[in-house]
C-alpha positions in Angstrom: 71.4 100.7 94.4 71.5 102.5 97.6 74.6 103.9 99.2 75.4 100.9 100.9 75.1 98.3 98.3 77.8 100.4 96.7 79.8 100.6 99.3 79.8 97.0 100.3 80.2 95.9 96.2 83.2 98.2 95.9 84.8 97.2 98.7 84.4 93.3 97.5 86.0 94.1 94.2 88.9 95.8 96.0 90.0 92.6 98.3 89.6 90.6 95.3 93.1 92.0 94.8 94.6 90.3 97.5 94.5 87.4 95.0 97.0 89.6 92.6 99.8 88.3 94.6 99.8 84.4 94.1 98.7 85.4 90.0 101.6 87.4 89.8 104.0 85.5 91.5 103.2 82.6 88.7 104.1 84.6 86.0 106.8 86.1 84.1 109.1 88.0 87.3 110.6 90.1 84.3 107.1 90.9 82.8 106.0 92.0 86.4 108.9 94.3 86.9 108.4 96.3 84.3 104.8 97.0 84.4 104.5 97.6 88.1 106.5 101.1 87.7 103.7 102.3 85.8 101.0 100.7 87.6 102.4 102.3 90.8 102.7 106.0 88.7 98.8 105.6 87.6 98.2 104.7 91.3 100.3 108.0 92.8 98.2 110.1 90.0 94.6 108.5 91.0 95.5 109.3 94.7 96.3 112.7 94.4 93.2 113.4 91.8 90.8 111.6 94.2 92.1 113.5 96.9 92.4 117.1 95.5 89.4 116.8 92.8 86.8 114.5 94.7 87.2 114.2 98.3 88.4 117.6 99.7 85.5 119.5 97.2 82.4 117.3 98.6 84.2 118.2 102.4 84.2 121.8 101.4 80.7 121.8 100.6 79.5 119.8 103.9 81.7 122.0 106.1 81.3 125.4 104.2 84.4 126.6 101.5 85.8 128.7 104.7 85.8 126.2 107.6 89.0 125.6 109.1 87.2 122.2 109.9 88.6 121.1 106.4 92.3 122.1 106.5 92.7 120.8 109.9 91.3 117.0 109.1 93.2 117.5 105.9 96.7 117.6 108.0 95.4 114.6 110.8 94.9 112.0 107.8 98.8 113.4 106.3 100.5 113.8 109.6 98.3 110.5 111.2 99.6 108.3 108.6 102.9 109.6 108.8 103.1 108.9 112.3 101.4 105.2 111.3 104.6 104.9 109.1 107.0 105.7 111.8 105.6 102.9 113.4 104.3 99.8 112.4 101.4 100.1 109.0 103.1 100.9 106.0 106.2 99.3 105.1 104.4 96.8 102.6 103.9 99.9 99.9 108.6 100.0 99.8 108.4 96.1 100.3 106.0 96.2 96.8 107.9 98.8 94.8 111.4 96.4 95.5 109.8 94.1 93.4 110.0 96.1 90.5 113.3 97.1 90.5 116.1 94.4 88.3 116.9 91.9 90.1 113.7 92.4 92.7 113.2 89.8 95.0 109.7 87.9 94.0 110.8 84.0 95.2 112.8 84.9 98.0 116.2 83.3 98.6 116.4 80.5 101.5 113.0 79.4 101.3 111.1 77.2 98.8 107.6 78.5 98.8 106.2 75.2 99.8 105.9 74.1 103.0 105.5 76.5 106.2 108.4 77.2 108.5 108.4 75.6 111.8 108.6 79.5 113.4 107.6 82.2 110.7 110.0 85.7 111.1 107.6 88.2 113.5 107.8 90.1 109.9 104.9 88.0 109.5 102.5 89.0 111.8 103.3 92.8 111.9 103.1 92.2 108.1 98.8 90.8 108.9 98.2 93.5 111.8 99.4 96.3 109.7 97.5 95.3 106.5 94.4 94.5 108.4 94.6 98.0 109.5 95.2 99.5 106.8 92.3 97.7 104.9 89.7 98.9 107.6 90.8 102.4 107.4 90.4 101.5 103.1 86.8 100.3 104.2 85.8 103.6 106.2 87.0 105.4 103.2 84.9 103.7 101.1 82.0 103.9 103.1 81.8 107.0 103.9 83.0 108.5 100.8 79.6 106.5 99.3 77.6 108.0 101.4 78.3 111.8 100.7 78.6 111.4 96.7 78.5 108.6 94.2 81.4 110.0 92.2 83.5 110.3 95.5 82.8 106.7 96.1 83.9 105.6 92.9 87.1 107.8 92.8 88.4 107.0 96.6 87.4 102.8 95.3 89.6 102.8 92.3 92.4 104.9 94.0 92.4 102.2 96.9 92.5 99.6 94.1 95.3 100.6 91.8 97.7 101.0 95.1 96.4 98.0 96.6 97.4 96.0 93.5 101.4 97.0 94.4 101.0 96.9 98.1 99.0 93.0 97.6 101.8 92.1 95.5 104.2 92.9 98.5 102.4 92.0 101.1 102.5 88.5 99.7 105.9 88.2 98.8 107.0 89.0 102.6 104.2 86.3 104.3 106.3 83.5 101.8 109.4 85.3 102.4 108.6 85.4 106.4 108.4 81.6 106.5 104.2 80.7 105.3 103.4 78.2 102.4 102.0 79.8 99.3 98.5 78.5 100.1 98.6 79.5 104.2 100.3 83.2 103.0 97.8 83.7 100.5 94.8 82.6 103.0 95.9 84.9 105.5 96.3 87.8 102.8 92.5 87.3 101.8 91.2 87.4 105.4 93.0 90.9 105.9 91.9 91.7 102.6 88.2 91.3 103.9 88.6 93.4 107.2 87.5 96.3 104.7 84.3 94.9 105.4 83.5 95.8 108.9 85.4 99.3 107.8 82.4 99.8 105.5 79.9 98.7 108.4 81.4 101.2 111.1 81.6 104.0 108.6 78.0 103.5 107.4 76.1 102.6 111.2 78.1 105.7 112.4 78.0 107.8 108.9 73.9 107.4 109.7 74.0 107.8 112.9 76.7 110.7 113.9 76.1 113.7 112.1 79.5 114.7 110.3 81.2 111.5 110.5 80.9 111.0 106.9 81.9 114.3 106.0 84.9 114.3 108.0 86.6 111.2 107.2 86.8 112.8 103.6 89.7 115.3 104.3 91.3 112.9 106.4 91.3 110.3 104.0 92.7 112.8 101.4 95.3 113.6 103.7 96.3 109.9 103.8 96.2 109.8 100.1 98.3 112.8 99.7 100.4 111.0 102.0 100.9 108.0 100.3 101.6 109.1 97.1 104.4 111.7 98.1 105.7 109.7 100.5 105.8 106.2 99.3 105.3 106.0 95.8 106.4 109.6 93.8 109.8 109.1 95.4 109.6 105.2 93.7 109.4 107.3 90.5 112.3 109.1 90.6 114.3 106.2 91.4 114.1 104.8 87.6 117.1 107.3 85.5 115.8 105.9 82.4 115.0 108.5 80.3 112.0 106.7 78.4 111.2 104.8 81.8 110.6 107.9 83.5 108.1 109.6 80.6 106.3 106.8 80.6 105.8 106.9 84.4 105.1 110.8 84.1 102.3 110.3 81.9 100.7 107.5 83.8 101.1 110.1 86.5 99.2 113.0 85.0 96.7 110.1 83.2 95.4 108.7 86.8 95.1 112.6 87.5 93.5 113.1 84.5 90.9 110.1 84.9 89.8 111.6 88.3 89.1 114.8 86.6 86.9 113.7 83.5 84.9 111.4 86.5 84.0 114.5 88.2 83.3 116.2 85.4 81.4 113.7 84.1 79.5 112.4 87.7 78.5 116.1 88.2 76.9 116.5 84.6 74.8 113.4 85.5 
């Protein structure tokens, strides 16, 4: 399979996901709330492996281990999507992570999850334009992490994955909680989910076309990563006190760090 076929299959099996939402919300709340604290540790420890172990090496390598090329992109994706956070993107990853906590709010109160509200909150839409951003930036990721190296591809897909299962899961709960019917909130979650498409066309016409593209939207993609994980989900972790809670959620941590490292280590022997 060429680069692209990769690209384009990974990025379908990643907006699957937006389905996780609606399956979720059908289940047992309690059953939910206790298992998205690790998921969202395994996610944190996949997002700083990929980064540190996959993306920034393979930039190294295309720029040269002493270009301050590397460094600089590095602190654009951190400091870009902090200033993306300050603004409008990001609010979905808290909004997910309140659903794990006791008493989490997965039916919101004052509205029945059936039929649409005559005037949905402005939450709503903010909530689309955010996500649908988000997912094309997931898609350029993807796409041009493909095209440098294989195992970069797979570890930047399955670090988008496990923190787009928490962020889906949110991003649902507010459309219902913002005023949509199950079926309209979870048809409007899909089409953002599919954005990542066209972010997988741009970065692969341009990746082809623009020498360096590719090479550079790998330390700024780790930057966002990095990002992400200190910023929205580490600080989820030490919320729980729990003493067993919070080993558990350590060594999902250093597992999803430890799975990026035996992929490189195994994609590089191959």
């Amino acid at each position: 399979m060429t680069p692209a076929l990769h690209a384009f299959l990974a990025v379908f099996l990643v907006s699957l996901l937006s389905l996780v939402g609606v399956v979720t919300l059908s289940r047992d709340p309690d059953v939910l709330r206790r298992r998205l604290p690790l998921l969202v540790s395994l996610a944190a420890g996949f997002l700083v492996g990929g980064a540190m172990l996959h993306l920034l090496p393979e930039a190294e390598e295309a720029f040269g281990h002493h270009s301050l090329e590397v460094p600089l992109l590095f602190l654009a994706g951190f400091l870009g999507f902090f200033l993306l956070e300050r603004g409008l993107w990001f609010h979905h990853h808290a909004d997910a992570v309140r659903l794990s906590e006791p008493g989490g709010d997965l039916h919101p109160p004052g509205h029945g999850l059936g039929e649409d509200c005559a005037e949905p909150h402005p939450v709503v839409w903010m909530n689309l334009v955010g996500d649908g951003a988000h997912n094309l930036i997931d898609g350029m990721a993807i796409g041009a992490a493909f095209l440098i190296d294989p195992a970069a591809g797979v570890a930047t897909t399955v670090a988008i994955a496990l923190h787009e299962i928490p962020q889906e899961i949110g991003d649902f709960a507010v459309l219902v909680h913002g005023g949509l019917s199950v079926r309209k909130a979870l048809t409007f979650n899909v089409l953002s989910a599919f954005v990542a498409f066209a972010g997988v066309a741009i970065a692969l016409v341009v990746g082809q076309r623009v020498e360096g593209f590719s090479a550079a939207l790998l330390p700024v993609t780790a930057g966002s990563f990095v990002y992400i994980a200190a910023a929205n989900l580490i600080p989820e972790i030490h919320r729980h006190r729990d003493r067993s809670r919070a080993l558990a959620q350590a060594m999902y941590l250093f597992g999803g760090v430890g799975i990026t490292l035996l992929l490189r280590l195994y994609m590089h022997r191959h």
